[in-house]
C-alpha positions as a LaTeX table, in Angstrom:
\begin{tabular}{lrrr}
\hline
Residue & $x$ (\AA) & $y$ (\AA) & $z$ (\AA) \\
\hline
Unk1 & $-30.97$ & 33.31 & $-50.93$ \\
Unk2 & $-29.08$ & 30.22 & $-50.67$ \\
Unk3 & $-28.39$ & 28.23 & $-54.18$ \\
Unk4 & $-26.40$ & 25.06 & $-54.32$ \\
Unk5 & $-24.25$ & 26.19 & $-57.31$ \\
Unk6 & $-21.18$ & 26.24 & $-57.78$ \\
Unk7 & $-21.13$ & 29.74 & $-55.44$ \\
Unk8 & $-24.18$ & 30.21 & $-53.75$ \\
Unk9 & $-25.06$ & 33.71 & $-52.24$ \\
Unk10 & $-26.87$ & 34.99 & $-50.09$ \\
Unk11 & $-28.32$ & 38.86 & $-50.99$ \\
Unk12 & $-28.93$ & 41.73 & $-48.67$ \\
Unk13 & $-32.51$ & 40.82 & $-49.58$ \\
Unk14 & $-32.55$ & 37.73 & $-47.29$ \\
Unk15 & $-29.49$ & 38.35 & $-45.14$ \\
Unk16 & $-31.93$ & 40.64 & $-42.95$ \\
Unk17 & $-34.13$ & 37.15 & $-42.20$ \\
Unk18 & $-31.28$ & 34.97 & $-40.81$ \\
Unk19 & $-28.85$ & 35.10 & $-37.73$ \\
Unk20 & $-25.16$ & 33.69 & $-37.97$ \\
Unk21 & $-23.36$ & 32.02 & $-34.72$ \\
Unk22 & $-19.45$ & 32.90 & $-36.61$ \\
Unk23 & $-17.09$ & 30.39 & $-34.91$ \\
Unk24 & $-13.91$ & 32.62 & $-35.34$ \\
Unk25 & $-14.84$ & 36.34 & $-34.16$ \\
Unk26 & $-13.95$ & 38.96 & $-35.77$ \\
Unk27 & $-12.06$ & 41.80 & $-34.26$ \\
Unk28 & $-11.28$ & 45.23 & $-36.18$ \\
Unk29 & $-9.68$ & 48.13 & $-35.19$ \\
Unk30 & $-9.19$ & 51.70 & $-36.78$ \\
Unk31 & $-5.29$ & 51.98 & $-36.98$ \\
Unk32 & $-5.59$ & 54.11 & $-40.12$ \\
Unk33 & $-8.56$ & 56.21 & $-42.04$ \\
Unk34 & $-10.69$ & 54.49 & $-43.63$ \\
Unk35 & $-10.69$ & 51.98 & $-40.73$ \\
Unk36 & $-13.35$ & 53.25 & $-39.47$ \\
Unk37 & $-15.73$ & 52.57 & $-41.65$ \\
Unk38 & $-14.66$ & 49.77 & $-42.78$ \\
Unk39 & $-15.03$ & 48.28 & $-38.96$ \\
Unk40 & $-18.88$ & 49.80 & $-39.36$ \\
Unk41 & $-19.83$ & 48.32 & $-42.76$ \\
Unk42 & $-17.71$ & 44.58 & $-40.96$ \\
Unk43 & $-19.96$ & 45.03 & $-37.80$ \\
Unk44 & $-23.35$ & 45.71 & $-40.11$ \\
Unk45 & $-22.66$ & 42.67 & $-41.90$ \\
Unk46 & $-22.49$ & 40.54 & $-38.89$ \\
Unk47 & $-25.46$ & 41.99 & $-37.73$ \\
Unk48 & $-27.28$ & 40.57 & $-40.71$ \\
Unk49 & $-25.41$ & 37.31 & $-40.71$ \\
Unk50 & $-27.95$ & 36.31 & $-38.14$ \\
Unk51 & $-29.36$ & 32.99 & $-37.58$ \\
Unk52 & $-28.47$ & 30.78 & $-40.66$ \\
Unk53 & $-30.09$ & 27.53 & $-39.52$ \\
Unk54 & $-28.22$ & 27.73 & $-36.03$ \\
Unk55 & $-28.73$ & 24.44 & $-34.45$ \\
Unk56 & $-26.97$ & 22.75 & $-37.99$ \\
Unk57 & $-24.14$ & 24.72 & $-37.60$ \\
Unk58 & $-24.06$ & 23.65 & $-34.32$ \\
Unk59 & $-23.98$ & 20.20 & $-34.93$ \\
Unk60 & $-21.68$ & 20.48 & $-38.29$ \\
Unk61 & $-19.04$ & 22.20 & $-35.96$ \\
Unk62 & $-18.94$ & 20.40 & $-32.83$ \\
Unk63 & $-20.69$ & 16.94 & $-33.92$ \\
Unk64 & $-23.04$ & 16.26 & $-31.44$ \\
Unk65 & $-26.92$ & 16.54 & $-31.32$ \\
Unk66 & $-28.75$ & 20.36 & $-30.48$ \\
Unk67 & $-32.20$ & 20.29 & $-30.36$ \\
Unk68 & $-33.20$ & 19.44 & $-33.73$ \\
Unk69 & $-30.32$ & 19.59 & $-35.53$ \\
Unk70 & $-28.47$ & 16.44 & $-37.61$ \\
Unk71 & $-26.11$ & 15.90 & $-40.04$ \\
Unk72 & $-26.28$ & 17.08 & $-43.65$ \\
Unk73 & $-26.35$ & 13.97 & $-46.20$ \\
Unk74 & $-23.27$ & 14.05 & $-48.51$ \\
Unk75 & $-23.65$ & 16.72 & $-51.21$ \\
Unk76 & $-25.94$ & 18.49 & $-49.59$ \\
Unk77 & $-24.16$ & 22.00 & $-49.12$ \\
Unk78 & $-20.96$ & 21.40 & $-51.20$ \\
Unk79 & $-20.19$ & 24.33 & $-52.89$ \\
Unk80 & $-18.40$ & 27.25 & $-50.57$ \\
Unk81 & $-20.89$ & 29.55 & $-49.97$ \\
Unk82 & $-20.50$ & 33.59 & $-51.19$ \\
Unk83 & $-22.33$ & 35.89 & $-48.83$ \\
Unk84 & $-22.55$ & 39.82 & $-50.08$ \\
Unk85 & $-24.30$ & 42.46 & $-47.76$ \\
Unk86 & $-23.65$ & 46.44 & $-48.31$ \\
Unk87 & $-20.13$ & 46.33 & $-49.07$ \\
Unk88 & $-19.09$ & 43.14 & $-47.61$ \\
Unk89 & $-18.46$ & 40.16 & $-49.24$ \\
Unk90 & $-17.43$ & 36.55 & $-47.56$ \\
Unk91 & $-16.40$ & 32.99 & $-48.37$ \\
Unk92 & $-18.36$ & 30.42 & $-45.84$ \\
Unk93 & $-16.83$ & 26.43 & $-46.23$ \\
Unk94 & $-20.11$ & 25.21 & $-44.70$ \\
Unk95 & $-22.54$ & 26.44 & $-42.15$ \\
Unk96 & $-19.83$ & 26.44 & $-39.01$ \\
Unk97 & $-17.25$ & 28.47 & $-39.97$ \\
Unk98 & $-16.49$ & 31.88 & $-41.65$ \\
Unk99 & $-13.39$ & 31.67 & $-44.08$ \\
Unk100 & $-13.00$ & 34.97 & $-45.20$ \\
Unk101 & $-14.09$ & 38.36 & $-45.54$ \\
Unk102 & $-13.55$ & 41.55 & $-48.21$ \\
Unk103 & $-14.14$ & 44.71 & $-48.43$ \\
Unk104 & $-15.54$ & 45.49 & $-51.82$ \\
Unk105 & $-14.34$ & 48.83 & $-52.55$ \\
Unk106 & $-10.89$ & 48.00 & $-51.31$ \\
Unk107 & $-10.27$ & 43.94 & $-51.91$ \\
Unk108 & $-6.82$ & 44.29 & $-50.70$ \\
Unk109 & $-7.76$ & 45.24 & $-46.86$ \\
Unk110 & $-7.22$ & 43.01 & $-44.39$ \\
Unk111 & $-10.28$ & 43.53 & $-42.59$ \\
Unk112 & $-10.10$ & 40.60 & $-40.20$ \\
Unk113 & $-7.97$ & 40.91 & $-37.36$ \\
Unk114 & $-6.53$ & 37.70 & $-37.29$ \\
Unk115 & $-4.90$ & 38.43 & $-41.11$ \\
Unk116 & $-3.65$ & 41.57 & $-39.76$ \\
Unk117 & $-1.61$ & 39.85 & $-37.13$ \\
Unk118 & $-0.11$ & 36.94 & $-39.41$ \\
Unk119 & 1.69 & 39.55 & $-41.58$ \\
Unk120 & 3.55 & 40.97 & $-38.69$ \\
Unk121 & 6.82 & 38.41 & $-39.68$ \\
Unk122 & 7.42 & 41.34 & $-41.85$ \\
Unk123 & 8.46 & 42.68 & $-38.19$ \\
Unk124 & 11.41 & 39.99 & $-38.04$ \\
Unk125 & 11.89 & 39.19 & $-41.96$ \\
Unk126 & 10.88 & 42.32 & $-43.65$ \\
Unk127 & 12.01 & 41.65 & $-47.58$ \\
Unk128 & 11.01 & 37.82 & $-48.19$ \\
Unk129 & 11.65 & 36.42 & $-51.38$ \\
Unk130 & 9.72 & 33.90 & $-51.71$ \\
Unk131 & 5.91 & 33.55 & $-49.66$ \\
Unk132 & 3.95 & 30.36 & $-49.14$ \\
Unk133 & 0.74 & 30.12 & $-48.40$ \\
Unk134 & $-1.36$ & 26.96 & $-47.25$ \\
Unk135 & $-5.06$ & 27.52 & $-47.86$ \\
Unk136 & $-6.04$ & 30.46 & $-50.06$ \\
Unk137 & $-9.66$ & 30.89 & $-48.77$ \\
Unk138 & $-10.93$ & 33.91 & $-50.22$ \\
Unk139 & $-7.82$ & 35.58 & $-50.73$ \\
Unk140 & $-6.48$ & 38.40 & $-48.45$ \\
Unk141 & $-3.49$ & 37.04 & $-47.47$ \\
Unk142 & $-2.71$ & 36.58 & $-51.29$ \\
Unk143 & $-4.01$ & 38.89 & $-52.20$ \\
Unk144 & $-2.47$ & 41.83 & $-49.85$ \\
Unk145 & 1.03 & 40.03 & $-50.45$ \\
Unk146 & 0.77 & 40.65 & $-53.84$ \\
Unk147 & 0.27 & 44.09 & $-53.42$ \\
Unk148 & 1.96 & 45.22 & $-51.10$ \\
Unk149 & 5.13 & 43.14 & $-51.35$ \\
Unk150 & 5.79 & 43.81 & $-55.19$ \\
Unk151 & 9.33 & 41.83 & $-55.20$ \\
Unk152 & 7.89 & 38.65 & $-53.28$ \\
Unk153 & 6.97 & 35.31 & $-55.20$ \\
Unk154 & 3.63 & 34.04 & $-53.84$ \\
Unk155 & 2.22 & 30.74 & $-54.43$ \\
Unk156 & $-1.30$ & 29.59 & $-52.88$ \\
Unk157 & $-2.01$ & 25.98 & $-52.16$ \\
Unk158 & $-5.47$ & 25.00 & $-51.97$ \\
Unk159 & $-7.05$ & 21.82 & $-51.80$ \\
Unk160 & $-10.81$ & 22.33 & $-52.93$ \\
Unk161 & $-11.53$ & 23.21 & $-56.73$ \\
Unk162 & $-14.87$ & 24.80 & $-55.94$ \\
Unk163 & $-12.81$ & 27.51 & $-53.62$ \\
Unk164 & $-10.61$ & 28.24 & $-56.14$ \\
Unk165 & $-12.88$ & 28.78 & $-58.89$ \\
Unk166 & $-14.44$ & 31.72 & $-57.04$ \\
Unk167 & $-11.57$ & 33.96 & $-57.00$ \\
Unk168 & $-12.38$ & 36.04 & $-59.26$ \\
Unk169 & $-15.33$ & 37.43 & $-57.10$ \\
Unk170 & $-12.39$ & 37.72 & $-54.48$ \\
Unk171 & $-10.50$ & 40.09 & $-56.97$ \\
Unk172 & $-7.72$ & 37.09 & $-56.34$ \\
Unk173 & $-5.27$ & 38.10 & $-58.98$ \\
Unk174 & $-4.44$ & 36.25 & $-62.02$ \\
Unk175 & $-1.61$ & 34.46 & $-61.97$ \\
Unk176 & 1.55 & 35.27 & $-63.20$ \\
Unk177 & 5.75 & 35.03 & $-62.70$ \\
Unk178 & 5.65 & 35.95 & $-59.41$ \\
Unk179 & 1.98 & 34.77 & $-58.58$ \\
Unk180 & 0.99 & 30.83 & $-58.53$ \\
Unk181 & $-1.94$ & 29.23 & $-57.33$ \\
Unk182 & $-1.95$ & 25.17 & $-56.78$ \\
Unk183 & $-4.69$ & 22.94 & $-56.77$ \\
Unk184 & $-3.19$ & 20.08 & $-54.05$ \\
Unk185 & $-3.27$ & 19.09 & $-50.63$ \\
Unk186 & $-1.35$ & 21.60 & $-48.90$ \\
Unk187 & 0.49 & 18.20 & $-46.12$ \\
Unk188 & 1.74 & 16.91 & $-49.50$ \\
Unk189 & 2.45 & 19.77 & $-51.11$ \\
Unk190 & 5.06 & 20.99 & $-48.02$ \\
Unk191 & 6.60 & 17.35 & $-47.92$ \\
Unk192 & 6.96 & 16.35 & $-51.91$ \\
Unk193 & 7.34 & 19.71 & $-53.46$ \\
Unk194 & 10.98 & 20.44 & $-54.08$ \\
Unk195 & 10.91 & 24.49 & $-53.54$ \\
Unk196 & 11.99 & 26.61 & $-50.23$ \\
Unk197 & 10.23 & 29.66 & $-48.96$ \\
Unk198 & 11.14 & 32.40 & $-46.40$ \\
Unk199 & 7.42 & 32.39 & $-45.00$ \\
Unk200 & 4.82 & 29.92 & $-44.39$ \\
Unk201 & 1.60 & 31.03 & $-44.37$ \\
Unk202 & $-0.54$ & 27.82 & $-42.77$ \\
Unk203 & $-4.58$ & 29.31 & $-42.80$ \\
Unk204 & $-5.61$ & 25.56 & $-44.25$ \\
Unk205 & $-9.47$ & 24.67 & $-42.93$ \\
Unk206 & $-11.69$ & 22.23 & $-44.30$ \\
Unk207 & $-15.80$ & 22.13 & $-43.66$ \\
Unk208 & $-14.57$ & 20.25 & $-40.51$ \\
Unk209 & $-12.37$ & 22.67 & $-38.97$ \\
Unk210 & $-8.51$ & 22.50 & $-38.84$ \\
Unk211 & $-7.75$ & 19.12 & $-40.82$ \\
Unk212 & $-5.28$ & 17.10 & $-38.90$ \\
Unk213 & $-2.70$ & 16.58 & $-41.37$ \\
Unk214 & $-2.09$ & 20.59 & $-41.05$ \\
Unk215 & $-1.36$ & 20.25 & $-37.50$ \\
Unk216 & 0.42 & 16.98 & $-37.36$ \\
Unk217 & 4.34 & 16.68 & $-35.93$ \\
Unk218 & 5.23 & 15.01 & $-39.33$ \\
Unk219 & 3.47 & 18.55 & $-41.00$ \\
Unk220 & 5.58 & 20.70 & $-38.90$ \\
Unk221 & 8.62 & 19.11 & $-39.06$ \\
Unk222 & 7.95 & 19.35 & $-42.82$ \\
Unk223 & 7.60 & 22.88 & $-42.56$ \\
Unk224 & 10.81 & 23.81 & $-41.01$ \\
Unk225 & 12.92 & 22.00 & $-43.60$ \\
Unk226 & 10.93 & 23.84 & $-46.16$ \\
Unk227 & 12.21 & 27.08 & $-44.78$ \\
Unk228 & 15.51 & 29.18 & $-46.23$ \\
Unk229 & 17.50 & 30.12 & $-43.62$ \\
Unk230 & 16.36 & 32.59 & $-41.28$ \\
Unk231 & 12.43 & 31.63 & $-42.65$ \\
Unk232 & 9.67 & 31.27 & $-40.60$ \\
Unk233 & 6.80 & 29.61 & $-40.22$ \\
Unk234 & 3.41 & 31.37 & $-39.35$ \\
Unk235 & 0.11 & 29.30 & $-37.90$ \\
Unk236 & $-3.82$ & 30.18 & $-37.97$ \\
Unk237 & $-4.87$ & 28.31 & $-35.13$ \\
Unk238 & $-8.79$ & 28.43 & $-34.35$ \\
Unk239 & $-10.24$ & 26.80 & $-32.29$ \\
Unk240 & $-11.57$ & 26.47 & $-28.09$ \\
Unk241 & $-8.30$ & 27.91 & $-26.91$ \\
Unk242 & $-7.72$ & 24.78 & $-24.54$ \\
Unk243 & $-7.78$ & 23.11 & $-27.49$ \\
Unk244 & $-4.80$ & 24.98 & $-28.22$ \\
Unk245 & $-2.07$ & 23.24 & $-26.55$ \\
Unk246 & $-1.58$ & 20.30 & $-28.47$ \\
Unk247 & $-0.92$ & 21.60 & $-31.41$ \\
Unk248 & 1.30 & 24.11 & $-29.76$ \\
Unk249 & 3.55 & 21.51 & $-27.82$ \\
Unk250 & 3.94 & 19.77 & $-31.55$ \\
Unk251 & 5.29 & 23.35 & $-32.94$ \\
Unk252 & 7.18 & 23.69 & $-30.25$ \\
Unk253 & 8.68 & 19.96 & $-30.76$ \\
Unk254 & 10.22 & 21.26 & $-34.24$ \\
Unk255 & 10.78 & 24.95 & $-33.93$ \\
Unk256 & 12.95 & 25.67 & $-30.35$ \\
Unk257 & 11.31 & 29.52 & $-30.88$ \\
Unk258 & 8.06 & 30.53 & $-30.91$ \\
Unk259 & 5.27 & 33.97 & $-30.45$ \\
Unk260 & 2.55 & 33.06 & $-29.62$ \\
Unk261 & $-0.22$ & 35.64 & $-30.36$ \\
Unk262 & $-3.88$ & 34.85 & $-28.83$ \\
Unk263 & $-6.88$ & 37.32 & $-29.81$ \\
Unk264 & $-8.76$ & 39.27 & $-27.42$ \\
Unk265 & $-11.87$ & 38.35 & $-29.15$ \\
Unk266 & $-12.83$ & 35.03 & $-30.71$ \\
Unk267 & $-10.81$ & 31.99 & $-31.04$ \\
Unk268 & $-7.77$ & 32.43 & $-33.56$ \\
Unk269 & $-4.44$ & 32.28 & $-32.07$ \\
Unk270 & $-1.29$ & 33.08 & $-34.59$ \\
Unk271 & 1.85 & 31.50 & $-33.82$ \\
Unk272 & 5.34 & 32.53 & $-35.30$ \\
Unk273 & 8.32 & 29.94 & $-35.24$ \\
Unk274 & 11.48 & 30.77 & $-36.23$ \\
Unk275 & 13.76 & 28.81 & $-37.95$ \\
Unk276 & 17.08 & 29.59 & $-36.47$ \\
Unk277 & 16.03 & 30.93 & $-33.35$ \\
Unk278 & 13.54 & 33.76 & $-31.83$ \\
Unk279 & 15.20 & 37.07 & $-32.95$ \\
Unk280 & 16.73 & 39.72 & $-30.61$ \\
Unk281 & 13.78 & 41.60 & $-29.60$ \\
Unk282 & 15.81 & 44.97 & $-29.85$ \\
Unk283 & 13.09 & 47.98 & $-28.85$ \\
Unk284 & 13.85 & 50.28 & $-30.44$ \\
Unk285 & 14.92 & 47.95 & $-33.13$ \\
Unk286 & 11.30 & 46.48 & $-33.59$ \\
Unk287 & 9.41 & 49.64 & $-33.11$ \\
Unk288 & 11.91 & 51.43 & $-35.62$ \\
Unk289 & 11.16 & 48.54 & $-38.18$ \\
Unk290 & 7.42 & 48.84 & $-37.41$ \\
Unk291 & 7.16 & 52.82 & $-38.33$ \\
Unk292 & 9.07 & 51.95 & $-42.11$ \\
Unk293 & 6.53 & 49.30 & $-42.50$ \\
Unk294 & 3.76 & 51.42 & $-41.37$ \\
Unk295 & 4.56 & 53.89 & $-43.79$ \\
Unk296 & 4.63 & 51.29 & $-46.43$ \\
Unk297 & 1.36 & 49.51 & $-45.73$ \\
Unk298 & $-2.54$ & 50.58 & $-44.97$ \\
Unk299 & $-2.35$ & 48.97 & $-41.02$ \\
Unk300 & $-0.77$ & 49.12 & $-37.90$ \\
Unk301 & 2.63 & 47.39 & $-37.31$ \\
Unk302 & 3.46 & 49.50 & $-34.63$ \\
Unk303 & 0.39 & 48.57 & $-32.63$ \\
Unk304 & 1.68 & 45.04 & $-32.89$ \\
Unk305 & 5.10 & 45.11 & $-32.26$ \\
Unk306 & 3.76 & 47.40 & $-28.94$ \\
Unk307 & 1.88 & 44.44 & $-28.39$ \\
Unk308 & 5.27 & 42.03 & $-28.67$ \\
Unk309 & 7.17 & 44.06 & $-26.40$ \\
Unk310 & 4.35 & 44.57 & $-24.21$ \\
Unk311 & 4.24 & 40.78 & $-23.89$ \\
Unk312 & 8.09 & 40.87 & $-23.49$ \\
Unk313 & 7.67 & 42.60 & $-20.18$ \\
Unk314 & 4.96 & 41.67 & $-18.72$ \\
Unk315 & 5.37 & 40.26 & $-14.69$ \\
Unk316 & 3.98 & 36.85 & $-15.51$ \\
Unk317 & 6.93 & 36.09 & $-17.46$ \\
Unk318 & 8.65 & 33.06 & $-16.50$ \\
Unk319 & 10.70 & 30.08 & $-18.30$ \\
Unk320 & 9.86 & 26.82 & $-18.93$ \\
Unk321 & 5.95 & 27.69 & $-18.83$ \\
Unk322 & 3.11 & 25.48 & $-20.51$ \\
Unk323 & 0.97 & 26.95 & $-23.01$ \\
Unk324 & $-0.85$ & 29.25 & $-19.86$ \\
Unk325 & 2.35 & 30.15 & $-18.70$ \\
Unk326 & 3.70 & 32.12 & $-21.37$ \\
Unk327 & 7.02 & 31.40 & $-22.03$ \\
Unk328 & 8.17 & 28.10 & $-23.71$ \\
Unk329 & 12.27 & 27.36 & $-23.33$ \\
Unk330 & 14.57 & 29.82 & $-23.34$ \\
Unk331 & 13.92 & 31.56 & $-26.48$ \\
Unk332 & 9.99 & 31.55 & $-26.83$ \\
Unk333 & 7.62 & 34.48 & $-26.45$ \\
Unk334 & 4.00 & 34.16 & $-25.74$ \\
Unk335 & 1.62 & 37.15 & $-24.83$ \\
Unk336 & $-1.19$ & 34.35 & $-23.44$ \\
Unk337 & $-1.52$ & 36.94 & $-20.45$ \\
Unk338 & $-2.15$ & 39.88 & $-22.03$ \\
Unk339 & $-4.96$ & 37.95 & $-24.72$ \\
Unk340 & $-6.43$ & 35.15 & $-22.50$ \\
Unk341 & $-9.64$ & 34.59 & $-24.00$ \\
Unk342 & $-12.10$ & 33.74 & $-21.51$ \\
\hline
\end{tabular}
């Protein structure tokens, strides 16, 4: 059922009776046991997610009419909504877009893809001490930083109350020393705030998408002076991929190096930007870097730095490119080719 409470939820009882269009795909893969079955309990649930009121999402996401569908009145759906099926739970900001998604029995997991791929700057910067994070969601990137990276200061920034204040069904941990969680508008917070980080975590979305002032030039050039040396920066972008290009060209305004990391299913794209420049991309260097990690962590860094390097060589390389042409400059990586998204 659906309550408007301060987390409403929907149970396995109704999920069965509804359909869900998800805006950003999800894509799993079984790098590690266990995988497996989490990927089959990820695909039930979106198999049950079916149908929420499908012409308002529609019109919520892309604002223009669909059939029947027209805007919500102010109020109407403002709490984040908390869907649970089997052993899935998720965090939905309105009816277009999925925000997060958890694994019960194992909170920690990054069972979405696109998480997976933003923690590969431990391929480049594997020790941070200090982690940033714009938008906490429902938690995983938090949340798997603070596990896994027991020496690294996190602090969340989050601008809506109501998604903080369901963390605790998140298994978000309580704060502490080394774990912070801020209540602000994540723009500000990168401009004002006096601190420096090593990494940038930028997943901020609002019940209209990506807000602008989280893709701005003024935001990004904010970001890199926020940023120790050797720091970088690391962007959730998802959206139409041609929508992409934009926002790209203003990264690539304030960072001269960037990877640029599209999905082969759904619309997130992850973009790294380096502070001081794009890294040697040393073979055997990366992959050697990617095996400690893997035996350090519950996924597969070796599957994306193959991914890196695969980009690295592939024929279509070329400098000076646009967003389709996959290489920016002289120090700037993209693997468009190998993850165009039709």
């Amino acid at each position: 059922m659906i309550g408007r409470t301060n987390a409403a939820t929907m149970t396995d009882r109704s999920a069965a009776d509804f359909e869900l269009d998800i805006a950003c795909e999800f894509e799993t893969r079984p790098d590690f046991p266990g995988a497996a079955r989490a990927e089959t309990e990820l695909d039930h649930f979106l198999d049950h997610l079916d149908d929420i009121d499908r012409e308002q999402r529609y019109f919520e996401r892309y604002g223009t009419e669909h059939r029947h569908a027209s805007p919500m009145e102010a109020g109407e759906l403002a709490a984040p909504l908390v869907f649970e099926l089997g052993n899935i739970r998720s965090l939905l900001a309105n009816w277009a877009f999925v925000q997060s998604a958890m694994n019960i029995d194992d909170p920690d997991m990054l069972i979405l893809d696109y998480t997976r791929r933003m923690m590969g700057f431990l391929l480049f910067h594997p020790s941070p001490g200090t982690i940033e994070i714009v938008g906490l969601g429902g938690g995983s990137l938090a949340k798997y930083c603070h596990r896994y990276l027991p020496d690294t200061s996190i602090v969340a920034v989050e601008i809506d109350p109501d998604v903080i204040a369901v963390r605790e069904q998140f298994f978000v941990p309580p704060e502490s020393k080394r774990f912070e969680i801020v209540c602000d508008d994540g723009a500000e917070f990168v401009a004002r705030d006096p601190g420096r980080c090593d990494i940038l975590l930028v997943d901020g979305f609002d019940k209209d998408g990506q807000p602008a002032r989280l893709c701005s030039s003024k935001f990004y050039r904010d970001c890199r002076s926020r940023l120790n040396p050797g720091g970088i920066l690391v962007v959730n972008l998802c959206d139409d991929h041609w929508k992409h290009g934009s926002i790209l060209s203003r990264i690539r305004e304030c960072f001269e190096s960037t990877i640029d990391l599209p999905l082969k299913i759904g619309m997130n794209r992850i973009i790294f930007a380096f502070r001081d420049g794009l890294p040697c991309l040393d073979h055997a260097a990366l992959l050697q870097a990617a095996r400690d990690l893997d035996q350090a962590h519950p996924m597969s860094f070796s599957s994306l730095a193959d991914e890196i390097l695969e980009g690295a060589k592939s024929p279509n390389l070329r400098s000076g490119g646009s967003l389709e042409g996959d290489v920016y400059g002289s120090q700037s990586l993209s693997i468009a080719s190998l993850w165009s998204a039709d």
